[in-house]
C-alpha positions in Angstrom: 19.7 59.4 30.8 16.7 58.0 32.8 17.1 55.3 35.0 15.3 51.7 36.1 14.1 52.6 39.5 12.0 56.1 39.6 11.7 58.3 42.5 8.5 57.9 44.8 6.8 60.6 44.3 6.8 60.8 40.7 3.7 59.4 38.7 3.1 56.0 37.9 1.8 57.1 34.3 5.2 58.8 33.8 7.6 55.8 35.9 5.9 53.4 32.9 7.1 55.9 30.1 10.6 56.2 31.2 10.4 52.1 32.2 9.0 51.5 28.7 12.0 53.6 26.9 14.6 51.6 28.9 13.2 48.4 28.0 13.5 49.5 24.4 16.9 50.8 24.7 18.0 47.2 26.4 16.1 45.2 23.2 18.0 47.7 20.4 21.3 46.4 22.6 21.2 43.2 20.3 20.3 44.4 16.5 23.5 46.3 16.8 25.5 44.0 16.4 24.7 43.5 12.6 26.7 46.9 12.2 29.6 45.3 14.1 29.3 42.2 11.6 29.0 44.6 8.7 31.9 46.8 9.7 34.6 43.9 9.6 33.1 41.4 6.9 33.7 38.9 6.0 34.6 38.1 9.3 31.9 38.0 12.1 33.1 39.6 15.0 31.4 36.5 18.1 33.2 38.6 20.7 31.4 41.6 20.3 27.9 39.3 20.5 29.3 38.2 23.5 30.0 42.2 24.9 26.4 42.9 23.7 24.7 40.0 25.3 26.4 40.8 28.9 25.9 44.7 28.6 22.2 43.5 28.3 21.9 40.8 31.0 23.9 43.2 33.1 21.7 46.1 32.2 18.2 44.4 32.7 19.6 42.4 36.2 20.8 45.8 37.5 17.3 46.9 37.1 15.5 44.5 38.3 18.2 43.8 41.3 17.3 47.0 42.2 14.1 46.9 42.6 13.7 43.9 44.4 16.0 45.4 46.7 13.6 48.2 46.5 16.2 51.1 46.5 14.6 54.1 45.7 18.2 55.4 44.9 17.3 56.6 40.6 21.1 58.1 40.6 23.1 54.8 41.1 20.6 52.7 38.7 21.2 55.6 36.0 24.8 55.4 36.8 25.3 51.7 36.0 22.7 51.2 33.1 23.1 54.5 31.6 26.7 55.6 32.2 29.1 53.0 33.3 27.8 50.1 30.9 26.9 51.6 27.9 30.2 53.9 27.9 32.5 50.5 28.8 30.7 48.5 26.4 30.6 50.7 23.5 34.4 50.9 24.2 35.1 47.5 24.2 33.1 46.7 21.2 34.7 49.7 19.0 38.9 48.7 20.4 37.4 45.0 19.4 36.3 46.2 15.5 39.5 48.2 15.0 39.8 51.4 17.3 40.0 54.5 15.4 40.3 52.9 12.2 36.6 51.4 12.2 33.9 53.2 11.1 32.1 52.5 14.3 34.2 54.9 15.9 32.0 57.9 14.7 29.2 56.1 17.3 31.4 58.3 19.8 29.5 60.9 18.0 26.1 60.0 18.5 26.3 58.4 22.1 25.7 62.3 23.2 23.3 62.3 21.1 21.6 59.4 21.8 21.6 60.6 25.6 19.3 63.1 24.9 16.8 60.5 24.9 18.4 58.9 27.9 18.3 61.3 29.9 15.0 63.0 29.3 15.7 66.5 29.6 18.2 66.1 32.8 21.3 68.9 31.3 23.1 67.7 34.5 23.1 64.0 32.6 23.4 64.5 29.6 26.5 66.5 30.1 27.8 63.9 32.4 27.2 60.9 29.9 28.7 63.5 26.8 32.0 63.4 29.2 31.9 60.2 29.6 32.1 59.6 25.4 34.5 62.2 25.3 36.6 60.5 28.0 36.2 56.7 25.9 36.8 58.5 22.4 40.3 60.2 23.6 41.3 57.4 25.8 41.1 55.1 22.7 42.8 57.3 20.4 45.9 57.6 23.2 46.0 53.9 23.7 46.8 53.8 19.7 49.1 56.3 19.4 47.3 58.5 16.9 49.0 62.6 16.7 47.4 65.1 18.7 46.0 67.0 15.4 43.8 63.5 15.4 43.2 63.1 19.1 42.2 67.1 18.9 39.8 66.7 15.9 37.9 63.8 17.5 38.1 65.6 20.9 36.4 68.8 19.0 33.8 66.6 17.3 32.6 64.7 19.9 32.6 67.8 22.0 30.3 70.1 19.7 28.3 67.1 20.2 28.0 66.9 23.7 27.1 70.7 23.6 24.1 70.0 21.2 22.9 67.5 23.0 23.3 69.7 26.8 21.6 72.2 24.8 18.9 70.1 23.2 18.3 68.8 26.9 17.8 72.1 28.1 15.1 73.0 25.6 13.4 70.0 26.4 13.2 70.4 29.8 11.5 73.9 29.8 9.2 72.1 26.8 8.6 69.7 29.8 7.8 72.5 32.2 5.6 74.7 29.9 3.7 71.3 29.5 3.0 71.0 32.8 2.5 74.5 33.3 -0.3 74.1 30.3 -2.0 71.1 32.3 -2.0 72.3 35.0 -3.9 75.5 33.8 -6.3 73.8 32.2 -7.0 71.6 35.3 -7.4 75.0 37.3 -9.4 76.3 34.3 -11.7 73.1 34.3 -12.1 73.7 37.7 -13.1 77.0 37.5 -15.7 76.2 34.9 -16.9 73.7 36.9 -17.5 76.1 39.7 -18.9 78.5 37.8 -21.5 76.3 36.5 -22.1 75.2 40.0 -22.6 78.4 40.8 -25.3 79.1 38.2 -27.2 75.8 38.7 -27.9 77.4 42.6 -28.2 80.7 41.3 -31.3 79.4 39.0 -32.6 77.4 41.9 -32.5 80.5 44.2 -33.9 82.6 41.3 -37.0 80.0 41.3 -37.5 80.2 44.7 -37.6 83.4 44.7 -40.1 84.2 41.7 -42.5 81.6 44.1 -42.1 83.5 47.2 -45.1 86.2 46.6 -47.2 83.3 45.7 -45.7 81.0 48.7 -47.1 84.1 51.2 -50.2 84.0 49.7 -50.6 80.0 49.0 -49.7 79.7 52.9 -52.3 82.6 54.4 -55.5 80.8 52.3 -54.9 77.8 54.7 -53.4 79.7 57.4 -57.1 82.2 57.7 -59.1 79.2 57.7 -57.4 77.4 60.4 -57.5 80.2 62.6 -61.1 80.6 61.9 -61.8 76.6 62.7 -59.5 77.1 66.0 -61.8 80.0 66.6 -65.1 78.3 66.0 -64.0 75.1 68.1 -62.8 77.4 70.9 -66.3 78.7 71.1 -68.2 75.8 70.0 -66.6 73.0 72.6 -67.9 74.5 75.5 -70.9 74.7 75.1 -73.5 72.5 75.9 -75.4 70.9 72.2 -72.4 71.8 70.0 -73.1 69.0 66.7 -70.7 66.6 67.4 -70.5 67.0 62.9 -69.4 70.7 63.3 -66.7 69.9 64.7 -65.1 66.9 63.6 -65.7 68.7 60.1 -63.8 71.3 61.3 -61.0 69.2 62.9 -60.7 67.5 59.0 -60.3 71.4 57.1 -57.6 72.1 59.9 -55.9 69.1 59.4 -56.1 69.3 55.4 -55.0 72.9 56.0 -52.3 72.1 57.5 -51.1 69.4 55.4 -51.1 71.9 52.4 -48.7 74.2 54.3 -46.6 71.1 55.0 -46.9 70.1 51.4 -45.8 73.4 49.8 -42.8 74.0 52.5 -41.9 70.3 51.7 -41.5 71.1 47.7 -39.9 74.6 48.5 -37.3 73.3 50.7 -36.6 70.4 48.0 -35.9 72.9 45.3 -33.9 74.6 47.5 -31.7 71.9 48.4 -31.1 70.5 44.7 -28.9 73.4 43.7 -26.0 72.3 46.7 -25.8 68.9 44.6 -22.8 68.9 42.3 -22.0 65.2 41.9 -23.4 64.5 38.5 -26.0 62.0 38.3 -26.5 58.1 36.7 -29.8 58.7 34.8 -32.3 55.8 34.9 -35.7 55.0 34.5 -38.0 58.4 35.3 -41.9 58.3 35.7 -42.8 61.0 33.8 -46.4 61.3 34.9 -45.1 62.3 38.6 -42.6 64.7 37.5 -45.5 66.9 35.5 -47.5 66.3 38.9 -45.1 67.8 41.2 -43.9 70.6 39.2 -47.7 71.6 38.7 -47.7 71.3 42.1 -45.2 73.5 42.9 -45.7 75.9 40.1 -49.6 76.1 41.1 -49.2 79.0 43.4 -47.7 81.4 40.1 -50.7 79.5 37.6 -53.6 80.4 39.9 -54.6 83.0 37.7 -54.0 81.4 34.3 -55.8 78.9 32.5 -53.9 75.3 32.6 -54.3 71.9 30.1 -52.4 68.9 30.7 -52.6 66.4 28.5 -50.9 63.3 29.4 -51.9 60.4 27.7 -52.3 57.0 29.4 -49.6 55.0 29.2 -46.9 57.2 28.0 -43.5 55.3 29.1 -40.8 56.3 31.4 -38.0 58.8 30.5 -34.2 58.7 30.8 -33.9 61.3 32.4 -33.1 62.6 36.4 -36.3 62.9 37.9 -35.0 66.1 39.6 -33.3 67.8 37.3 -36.1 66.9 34.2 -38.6 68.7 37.4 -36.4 71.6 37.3 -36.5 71.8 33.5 -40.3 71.8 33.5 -40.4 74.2 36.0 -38.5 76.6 34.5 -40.3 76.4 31.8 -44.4 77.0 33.8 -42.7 79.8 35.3 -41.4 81.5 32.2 -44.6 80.8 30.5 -46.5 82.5 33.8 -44.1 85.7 33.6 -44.3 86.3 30.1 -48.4 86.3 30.3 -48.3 88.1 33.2 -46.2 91.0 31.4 -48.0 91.2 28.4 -51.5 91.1 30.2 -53.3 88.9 28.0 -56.5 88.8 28.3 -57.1 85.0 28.6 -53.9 83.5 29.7 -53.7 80.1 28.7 -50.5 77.7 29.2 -51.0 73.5 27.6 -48.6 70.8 28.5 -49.4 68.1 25.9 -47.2 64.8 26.2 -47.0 62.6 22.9 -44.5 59.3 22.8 -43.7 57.8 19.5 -40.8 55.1 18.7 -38.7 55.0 21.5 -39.1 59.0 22.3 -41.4 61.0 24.1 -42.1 64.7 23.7 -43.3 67.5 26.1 -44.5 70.3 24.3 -45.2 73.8 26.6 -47.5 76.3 24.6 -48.9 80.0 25.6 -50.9 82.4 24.2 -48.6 85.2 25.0 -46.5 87.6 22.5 -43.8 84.9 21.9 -40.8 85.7 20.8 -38.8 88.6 18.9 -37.2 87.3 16.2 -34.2 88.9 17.1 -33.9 86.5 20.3 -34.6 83.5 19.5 -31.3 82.4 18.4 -29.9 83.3 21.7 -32.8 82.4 24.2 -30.4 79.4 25.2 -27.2 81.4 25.6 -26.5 82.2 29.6 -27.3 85.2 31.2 -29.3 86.5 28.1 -32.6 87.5 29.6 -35.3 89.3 28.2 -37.0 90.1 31.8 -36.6 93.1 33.8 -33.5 94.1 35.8 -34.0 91.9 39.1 -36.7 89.9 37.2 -34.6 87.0 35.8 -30.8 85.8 36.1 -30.3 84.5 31.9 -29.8 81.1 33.3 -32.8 79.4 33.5 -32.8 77.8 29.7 -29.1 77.5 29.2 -29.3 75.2 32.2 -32.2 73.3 31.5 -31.3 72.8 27.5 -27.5 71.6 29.2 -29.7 69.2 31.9 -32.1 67.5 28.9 -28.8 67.5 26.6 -27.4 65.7 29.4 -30.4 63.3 29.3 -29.9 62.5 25.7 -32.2 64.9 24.3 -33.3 68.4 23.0 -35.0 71.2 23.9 -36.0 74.0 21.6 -37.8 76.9 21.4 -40.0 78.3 18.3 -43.5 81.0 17.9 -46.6 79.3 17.1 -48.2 80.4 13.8 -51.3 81.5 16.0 -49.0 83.5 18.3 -47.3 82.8 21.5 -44.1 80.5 22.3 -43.9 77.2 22.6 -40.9 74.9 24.2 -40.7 71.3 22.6 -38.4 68.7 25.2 -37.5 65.8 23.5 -36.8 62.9 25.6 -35.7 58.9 24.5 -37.7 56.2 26.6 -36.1 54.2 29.1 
């Protein structure tokens, strides 16, 4: 048997439930009273309307009395609108429409029954309210007289009922607990996955920066050896008297671009590095595509030194709903894939193409190399994680299955096929904003 006012600390999703069932129970108070009118026709039993109509104004003032009183007391709510007045009501109705001889009386069999619902799962209440029947039924049957063998029989009944019902509430309350016990799993299960794709969004970022760092150290010494050598040359030319004034300041202008580049590529590593600690997910909006393809060239130039690069981006092409970072990470996985498979199969003209085409409402990049493609045999699981066809150390399997989950995210595709005239080729299909 539940009650009007609900404890504190219980949730509000589950106080509007239980408050919900009890308004119910109050509005079925009234539509009973056609089986009072049915049970002594042809006369209609006003007195029991009257009973009905106070149980209800009672019922509904008790609860709201109570909780504009704001007693956070459930047990003396339940007590009154789930004990005391339905019990003393039913009781007065059923004495009013004939005691023991009504038909109605059997209701003494159902009350327990009916407080399974009441008391949703409490086995403490509902065999407190099946007492309480119990209690009505037999005092009813004393007041008229009726032999024990009766009194007994009716005792039995409504006692087998009040066991069902304990029981019943029993089974619901561990139905109630493995529920819980279920969401609450799959809340720690949904954290879990959630940390574990965490996890592997850093673990690709780290992977990336990783496959750069060779080229990093050797990106960073090009500019590095000439700035030593200008500081060198302006150390010895400054001196001296005649030095060309041009020399120098030419000099000055290679240091400074030299250092600038260094600045540059620290700037994009550090960047890359950083993405994979963001875990709040992202609103998408409006991405210039042009200056996504330019920075991940940028920062994928230091692995495509050696290869030979076409990007074809037409004028015009629109902006993408995309995340400008996460789309960057996309394409970058995809250069450095491109530059490892070359590299391993040592093809004699390594050639990578970024072509971007737009069309109604969608825009496409399309990544194409003249590597050895594909084996069959992989390509239906290129996009499944921690599948890698690298060497041990060489790549972590999670590369694609991120970047296919980030341009899915977008609203898009990404797939992977062989070209007829050999190599692989990577198609991202992206809407416009």
């Amino acid at each position: 048997m539940s009650s009007p006012i609900l404890p504190p600390g219980m949730s509000a999703n589950t106080k509007r439930q239980k408050q919900r069932l009890m308004g119910l129970l109050f509005l079925m108070i009234l539509p009973f009273w056609a089986v009072d009118v049915l049970a002594v026709l042809p006369r209609v039993p006003w007195d029991t309307l009257a009973i009905r109509v106070t149980w209800a104004v009672l019922s509904v003032g008790v609860m709201l009395g109570l909780k504009a009183l704001r007693v956070q007391r459930p047990g003396v709510s339940w007590a009154i609108t789930a004990l005391l007045l339905p019990n003393l009501s039913l009781s007065l109705i059923i004495w009013r429409l004939g005691g023991s001889q009504s038909a109605v009386f059997a209701w003494f069999c159902a009350m327990p029954l009916m407080g399974i619902t009441l008391s949703l799962g409490s086995v403490r209440r509902s065999l407190v309210g099946s007492g309480m029947s119990l209690a009505a039924a037999l005092t009813i049957l004393v007041l008229e007289g009726r032999p024990a063998t009766v009194v007994g029989m009716w005792g039995l009944l409504i006692t087998c009922a009040g066991l069902l019902a304990v029981q019943s509430s029993g089974f619901y309350t561990k139905l109630q607990q493995a529920r819980s016990k279920a969401e609450e799993d799959r809340q720690q299960t949904r954290e879990a996955l959630e940390a574990t794709q965490t996890r592997a969004q850093e673990a690709d970022r780290l992977a990336q920066v990783g496959r750069l760092a060779a080229g990093v150290a050797h990106e960073v010494n090009n500019p590095l050896a000439f700035i030593q050598a200008n500081l060198r040359f302006l150390q010895e030319e400054l001196p001296r008297e005649g030095s060309s004034r041009e020399e120098c300041l030419e000099a000055l202008k290679e240091t400074q671009a030299g250092v600038v580049r260094i600045q540059q590529i620290v700037q994009d590593l550090t960047a890359l590095a950083r993405g994979g600690a963001e875990t709040q997910p992202r609103e998408l909006g409006s991405c210039p595509l042009s200056m996504v393809i330019e920075e991940s060239m940028r920062v994928a130039s230091v692995r495509l030194k050696r290869l030979a690069v076409e990007v074809e981006v037409p004028t015009g092409v629109p902006a993408v709903r995309a995340d400008a970072r996460q789309l960057g990470q996309v394409l970058l996985n995809l250069l450095l894939n491109a530059a490892d498979a070359l590299e391993e199969s040592r093809v004699e003209r390594p050639k990578v193409a970024l072509r971007v085409q737009a069309r109604e409402q969608r825009v496409w990049l399309v990544l194409e190399d003249n590597g050895p493609g594909f084996p069959a045999e992989h390509l239906s699981r290129l996009f499944t994680p921690f599948f890698t066809t690298k060497a041990k150390g060489k790549g972590t399997g999670l590369g694609l299955a991120l970047s296919r989950q980030y341009v899915e995210g977008f609203g898009g595709s990404l797939r992977a096929e062989n070209r007829p005239e050999g190599g692989a080729r990577f198609t991202v299909e992206l809407l416009s904003a």
